[in-house]
C-alpha positions as CSV (number, residue, x, y, z in Angstrom):
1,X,-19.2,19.6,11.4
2,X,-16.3,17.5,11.3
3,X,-12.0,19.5,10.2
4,X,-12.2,17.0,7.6
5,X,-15.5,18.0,6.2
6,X,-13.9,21.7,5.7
7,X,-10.5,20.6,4.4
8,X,-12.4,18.1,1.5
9,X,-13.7,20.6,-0.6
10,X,-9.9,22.3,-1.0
11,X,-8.8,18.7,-1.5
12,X,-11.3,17.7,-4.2
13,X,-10.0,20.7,-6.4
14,X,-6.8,19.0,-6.8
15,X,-5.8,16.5,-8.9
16,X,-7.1,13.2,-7.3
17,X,-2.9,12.1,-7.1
18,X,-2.1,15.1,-6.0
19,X,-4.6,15.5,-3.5
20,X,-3.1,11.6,-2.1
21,X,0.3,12.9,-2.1
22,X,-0.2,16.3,-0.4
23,X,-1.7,13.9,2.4
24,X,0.8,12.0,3.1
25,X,3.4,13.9,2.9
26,X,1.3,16.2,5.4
27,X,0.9,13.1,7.6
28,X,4.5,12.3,7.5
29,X,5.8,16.0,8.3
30,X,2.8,17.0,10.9
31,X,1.6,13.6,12.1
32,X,3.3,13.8,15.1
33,X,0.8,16.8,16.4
34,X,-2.3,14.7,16.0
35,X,-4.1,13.8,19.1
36,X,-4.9,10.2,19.0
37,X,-8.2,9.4,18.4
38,X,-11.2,9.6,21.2
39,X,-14.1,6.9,21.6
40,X,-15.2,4.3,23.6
41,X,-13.2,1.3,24.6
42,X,-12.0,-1.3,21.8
43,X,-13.1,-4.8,21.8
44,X,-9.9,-6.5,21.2
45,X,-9.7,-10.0,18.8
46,X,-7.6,-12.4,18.2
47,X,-7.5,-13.5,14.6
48,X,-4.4,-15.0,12.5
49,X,-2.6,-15.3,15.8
50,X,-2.2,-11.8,16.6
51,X,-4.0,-9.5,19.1
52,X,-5.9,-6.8,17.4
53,X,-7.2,-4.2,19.8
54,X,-10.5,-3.5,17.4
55,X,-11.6,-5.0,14.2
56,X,-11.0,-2.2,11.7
57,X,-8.1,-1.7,9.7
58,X,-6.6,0.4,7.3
59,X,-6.5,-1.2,3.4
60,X,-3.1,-1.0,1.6
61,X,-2.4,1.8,-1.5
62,X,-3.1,4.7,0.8
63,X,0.3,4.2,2.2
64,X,2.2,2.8,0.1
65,X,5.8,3.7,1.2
66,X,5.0,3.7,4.9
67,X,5.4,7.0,5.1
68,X,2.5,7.9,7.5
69,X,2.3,5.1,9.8
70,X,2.5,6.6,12.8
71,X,0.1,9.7,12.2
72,X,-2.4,7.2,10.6
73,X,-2.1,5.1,14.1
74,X,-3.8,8.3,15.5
75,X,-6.8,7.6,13.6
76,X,-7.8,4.9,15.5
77,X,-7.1,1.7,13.1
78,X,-6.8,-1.7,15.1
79,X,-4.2,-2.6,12.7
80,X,-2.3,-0.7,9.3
81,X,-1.9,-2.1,6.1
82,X,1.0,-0.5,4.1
83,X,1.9,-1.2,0.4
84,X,1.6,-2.5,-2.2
85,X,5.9,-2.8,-2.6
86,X,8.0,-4.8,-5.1
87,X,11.3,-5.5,-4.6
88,X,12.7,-2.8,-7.5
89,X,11.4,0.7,-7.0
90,X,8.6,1.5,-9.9
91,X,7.0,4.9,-11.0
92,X,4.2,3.2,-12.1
93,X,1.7,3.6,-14.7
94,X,1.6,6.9,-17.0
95,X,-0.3,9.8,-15.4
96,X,-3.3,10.7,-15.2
97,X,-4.1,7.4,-14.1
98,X,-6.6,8.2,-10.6
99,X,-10.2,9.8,-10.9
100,X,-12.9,10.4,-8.6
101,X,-16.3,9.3,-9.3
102,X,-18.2,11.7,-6.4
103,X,-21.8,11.2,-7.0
104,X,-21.0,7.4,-6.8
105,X,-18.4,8.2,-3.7
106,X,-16.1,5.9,-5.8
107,X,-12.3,6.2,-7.3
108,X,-10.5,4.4,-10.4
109,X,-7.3,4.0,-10.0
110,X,-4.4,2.7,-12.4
111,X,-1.6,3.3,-10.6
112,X,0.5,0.1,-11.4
113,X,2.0,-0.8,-7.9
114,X,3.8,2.8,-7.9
115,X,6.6,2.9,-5.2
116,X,9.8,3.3,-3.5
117,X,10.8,-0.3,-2.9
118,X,11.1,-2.8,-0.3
119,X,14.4,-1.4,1.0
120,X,13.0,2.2,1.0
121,X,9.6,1.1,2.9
122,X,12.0,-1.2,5.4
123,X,13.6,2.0,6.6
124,X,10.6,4.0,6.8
125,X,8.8,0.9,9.0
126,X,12.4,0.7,11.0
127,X,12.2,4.8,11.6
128,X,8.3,4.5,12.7
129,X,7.1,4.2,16.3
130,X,3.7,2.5,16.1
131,X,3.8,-1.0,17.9
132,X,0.7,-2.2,16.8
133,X,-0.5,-5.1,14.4
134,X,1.5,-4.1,10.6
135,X,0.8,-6.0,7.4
136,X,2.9,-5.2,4.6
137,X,1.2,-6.1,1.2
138,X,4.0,-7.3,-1.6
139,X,3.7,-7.4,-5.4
140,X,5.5,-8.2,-8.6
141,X,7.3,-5.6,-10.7
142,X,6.0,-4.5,-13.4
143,X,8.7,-5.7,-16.2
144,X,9.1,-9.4,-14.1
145,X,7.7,-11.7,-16.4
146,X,4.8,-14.1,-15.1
147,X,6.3,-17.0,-14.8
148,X,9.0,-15.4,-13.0
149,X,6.6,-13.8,-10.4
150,X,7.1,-15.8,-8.1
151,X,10.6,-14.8,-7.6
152,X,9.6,-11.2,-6.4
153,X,7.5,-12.5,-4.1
154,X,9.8,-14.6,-2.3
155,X,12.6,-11.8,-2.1
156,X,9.6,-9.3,-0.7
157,X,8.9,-12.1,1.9
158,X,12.0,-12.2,2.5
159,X,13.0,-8.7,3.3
160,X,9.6,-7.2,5.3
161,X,9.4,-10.5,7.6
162,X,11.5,-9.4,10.0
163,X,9.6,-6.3,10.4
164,X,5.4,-7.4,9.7
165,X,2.8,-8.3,12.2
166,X,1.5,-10.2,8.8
167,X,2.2,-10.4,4.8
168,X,-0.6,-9.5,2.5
169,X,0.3,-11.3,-1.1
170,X,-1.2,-9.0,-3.8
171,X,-2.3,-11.3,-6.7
172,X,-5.3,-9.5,-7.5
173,X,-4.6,-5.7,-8.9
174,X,-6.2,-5.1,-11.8
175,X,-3.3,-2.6,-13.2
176,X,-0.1,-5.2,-13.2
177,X,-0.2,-6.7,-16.6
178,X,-1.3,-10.2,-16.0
179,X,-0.8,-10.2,-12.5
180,X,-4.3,-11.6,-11.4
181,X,-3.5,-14.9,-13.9
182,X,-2.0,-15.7,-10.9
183,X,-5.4,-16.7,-9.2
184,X,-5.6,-19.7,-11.5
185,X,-5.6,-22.9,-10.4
186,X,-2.0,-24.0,-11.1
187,X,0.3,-20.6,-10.8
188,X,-1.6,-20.2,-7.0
189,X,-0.7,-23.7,-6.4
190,X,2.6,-23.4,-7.1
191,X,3.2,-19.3,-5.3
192,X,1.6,-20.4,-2.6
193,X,3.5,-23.5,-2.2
194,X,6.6,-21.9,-2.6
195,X,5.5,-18.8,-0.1
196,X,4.6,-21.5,2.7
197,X,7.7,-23.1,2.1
198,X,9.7,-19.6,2.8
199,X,7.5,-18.7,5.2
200,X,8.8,-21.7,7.3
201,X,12.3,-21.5,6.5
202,X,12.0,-17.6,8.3
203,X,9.9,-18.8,11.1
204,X,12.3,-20.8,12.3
205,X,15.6,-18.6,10.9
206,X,14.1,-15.7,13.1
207,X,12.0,-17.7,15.9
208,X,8.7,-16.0,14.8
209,X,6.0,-17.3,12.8
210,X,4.6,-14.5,10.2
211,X,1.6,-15.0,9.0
212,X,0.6,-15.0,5.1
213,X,-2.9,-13.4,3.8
214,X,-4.0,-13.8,0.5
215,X,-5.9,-10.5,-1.1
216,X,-8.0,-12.0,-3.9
217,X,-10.5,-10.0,-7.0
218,X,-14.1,-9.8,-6.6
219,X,-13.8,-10.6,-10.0
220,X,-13.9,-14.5,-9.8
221,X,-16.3,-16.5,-11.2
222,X,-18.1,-19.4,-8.5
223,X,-15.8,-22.1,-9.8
224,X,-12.4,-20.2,-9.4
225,X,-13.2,-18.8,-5.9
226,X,-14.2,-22.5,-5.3
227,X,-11.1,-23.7,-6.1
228,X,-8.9,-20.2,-4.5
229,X,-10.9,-21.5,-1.3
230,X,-9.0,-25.2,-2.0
231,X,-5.9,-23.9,-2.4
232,X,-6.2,-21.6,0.7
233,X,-7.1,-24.5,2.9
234,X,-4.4,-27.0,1.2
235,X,-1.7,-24.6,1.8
236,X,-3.0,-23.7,5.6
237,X,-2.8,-20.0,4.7
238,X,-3.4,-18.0,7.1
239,X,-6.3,-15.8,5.8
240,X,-7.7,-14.0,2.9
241,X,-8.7,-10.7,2.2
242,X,-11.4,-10.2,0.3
243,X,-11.7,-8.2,-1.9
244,X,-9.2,-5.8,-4.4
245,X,-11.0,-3.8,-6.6
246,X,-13.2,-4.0,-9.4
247,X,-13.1,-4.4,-13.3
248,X,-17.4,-4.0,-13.7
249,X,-18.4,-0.5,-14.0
250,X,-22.5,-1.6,-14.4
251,X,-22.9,0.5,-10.7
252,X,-21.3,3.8,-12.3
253,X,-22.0,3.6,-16.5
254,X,-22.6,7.0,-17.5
255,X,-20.7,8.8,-15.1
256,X,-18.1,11.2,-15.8
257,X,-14.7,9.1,-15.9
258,X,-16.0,5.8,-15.9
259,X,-15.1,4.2,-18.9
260,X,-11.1,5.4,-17.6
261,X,-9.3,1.6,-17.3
262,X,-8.1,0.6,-13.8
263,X,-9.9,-1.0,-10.8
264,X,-13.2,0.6,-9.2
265,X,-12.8,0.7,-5.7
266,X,-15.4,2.6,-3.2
267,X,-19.5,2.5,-2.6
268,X,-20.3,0.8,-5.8
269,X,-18.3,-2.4,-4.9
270,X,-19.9,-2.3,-1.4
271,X,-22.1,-5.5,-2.5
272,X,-19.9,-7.8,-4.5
273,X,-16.9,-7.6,-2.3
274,X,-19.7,-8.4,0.7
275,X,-21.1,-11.4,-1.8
276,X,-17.0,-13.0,-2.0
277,X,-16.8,-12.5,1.3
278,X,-20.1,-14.5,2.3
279,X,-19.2,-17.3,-0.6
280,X,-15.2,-17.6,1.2
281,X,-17.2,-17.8,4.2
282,X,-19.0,-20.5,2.9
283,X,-16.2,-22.7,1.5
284,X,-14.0,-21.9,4.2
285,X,-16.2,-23.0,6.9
286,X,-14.3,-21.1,9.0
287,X,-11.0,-22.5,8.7
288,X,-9.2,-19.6,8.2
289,X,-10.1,-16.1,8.6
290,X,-11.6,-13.3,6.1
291,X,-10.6,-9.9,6.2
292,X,-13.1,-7.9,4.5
293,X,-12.6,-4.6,2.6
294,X,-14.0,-2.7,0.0
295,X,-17.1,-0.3,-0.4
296,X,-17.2,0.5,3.5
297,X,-18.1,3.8,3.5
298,X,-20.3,3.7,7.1
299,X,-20.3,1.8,10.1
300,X,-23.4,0.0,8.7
301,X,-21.0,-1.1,6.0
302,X,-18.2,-2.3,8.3
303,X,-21.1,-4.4,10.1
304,X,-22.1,-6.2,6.9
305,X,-19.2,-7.3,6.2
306,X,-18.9,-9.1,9.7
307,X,-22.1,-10.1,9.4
308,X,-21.0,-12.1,6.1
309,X,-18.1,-13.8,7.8
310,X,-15.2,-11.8,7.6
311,X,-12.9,-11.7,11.3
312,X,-11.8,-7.9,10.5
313,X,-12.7,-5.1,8.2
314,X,-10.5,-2.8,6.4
315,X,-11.2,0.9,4.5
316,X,-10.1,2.8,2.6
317,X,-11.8,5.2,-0.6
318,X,-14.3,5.3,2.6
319,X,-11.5,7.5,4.0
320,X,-11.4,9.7,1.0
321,X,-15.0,10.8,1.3
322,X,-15.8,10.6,4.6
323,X,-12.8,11.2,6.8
324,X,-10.9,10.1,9.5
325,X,-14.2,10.0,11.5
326,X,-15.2,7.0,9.5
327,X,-12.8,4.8,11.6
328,X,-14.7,5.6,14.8
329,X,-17.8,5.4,13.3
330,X,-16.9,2.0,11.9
331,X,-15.5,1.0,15.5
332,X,-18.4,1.8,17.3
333,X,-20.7,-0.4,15.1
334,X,-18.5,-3.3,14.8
335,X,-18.1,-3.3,18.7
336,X,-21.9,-3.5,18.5
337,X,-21.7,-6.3,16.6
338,X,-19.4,-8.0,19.4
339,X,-21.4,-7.1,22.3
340,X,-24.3,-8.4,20.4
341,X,-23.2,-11.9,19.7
């Protein structure tokens, strides 16, 4: 019996935000004293440029401050994703706005991109120690109208570059009003174009190229990912992850909680965000790399998303119900998968 499997029942009483909070605050304060995590050796990939010593990585939300990097290094992840962060700090939406679904193993979440700011997460990524692979996921603000999005963007770029192995561009919450109109044809054209263009001025202003990953909806119609998959290749970014979470709630009607607004994440988007992920894989033909996440709650759920296409996987709700084992577990099978091929 795994320390996690004791301490989740205590958790699970809480409030599901409060539950979050008291564990990374823990992680922060008492990080320090956690052994780092024992398995077999990692089969190291290259993908986006960067050296990643396995293929799993954490998803962004759980850390959204970058307040626990360093203790969650001890897990185990090949790389950390931390974020989402906007340039203005933001409480987000009104409480209660997460809830556990546990006989589907799944959480809805509102949150509306609740966080500290770029400046505050800057510090906290300066004050880490980790050295390994660290994407920092940017959004909008809340009150920055759409047509004006683009803006925050560029002045998130702008500030986490110096310090990100990669930027992940959040388009696709479903709890920023209108954010994922962004996915359509002409506003990506035009964010992306204006990303790329930044993205080049910093390359050369801090003689390092950064790259740019797109984190797209599983809920896009054939068409649209058809043309997300154009506007990924015409812009040369440098990968998309695939997927954010979920609007449908078919997998979990009836449950308690899930008719409560905000984005399904967990088991019951295990299939659809594997299906986007085998479609990208598809149009992309492998001209840039997919980064798969959502629903991975085994290692038998990391594998299938490699198996669809995707270069790296990422977890996270996983986390919530299974534990910091799960990133083992998931290493083990996706170095399987390596061996194997």
């Amino acid at each position: 019996m795994s320390l996690y499997s004791l301490i989740r029942p205590a958790l699970f009483t809480l409030d599901p935000e409060t539950a979050h909070e008291l564990t990374i605050r823990s992680l922060h304060n008492f990080g320090g004293c956690l052994p780092a995590a024992c398995r077999r050796a990692d089969s190291p990939v290259e993908v986006m440029g960067l050296s990643f010593p396995n293929r799993i990585g954490l998803a962004a939300g759980l850390d959204k401050n970058g307040l626990a990097i360093d203790a969650l290094a001890a897990f185990g992840f090949g790389h950390i994703e931390i974020g989402t962060v906007t340039p203005r700090p933001q409480p987000g939406n009104p409480k209660p706005r997460m809830f556990r679904l546990p006989r589907a193993e799944a959480i809805i979440n509102r949150m509306g991109f609740n966080n500290d700011g770029v400046d505050n997460l800057i510090a906290n990524v300066r004050a880490a120690k980790f050295k390994g692979v660290l994407g920092i996921n940017i959004g909008k603000n809340f009150d920055t109208p759409i047509d004006k999005a683009a803006d925050d963007y560029l002045a998130c770029l702008e500030k986490v570059y110096p310090h990100a192995s990669y930027v992940a561009i959040n388009i696709s919450s479903p709890n920023t009003k209108n954010l994922r109109q962004l996915q359509g044809a002409s506003e990506l054209d035009d964010l992306l174009g204006r990303l790329k263009a930044s993205q080049a001025r910093l390359a050369d202003a801090h003689g390092r190229y950064v790259p740019l990953a797109l984190k797209i909806a599983p809920d896009v119609e054939d068409d649209q990912l058809a043309d997300i998959a154009g506007a990924l290749r015409r812009h040369r970014i440098d990968a998309v992850i695939a997927t954010n979470t979920t609007l449908a709630r078919d997998a979990v009607a009836g449950q308690p909680h899930a008719s409560e607004a905000g984005g399904l994440s967990g088991a019951p988007l295990a299939a659809r965000s594997t299906e986007v992920i085998a479609q990208l894989a598809k149009l992309l033909a492998s001209e840039l790399p997919i980064i798969g996440v959502g629903g991975v709650m085994s290692g038998a759920g990391a594998l299938a998303k490699l198996e669809a296409g995707a270069a790296l996987v990422q977890i996270y709700t996983g986390m919530i119900f299974r534990g910091p084992g799960l990133v083992g577990e998931a290493i083990d099978a996706t170095n399987r998968f390596v061996a194997q091929a």
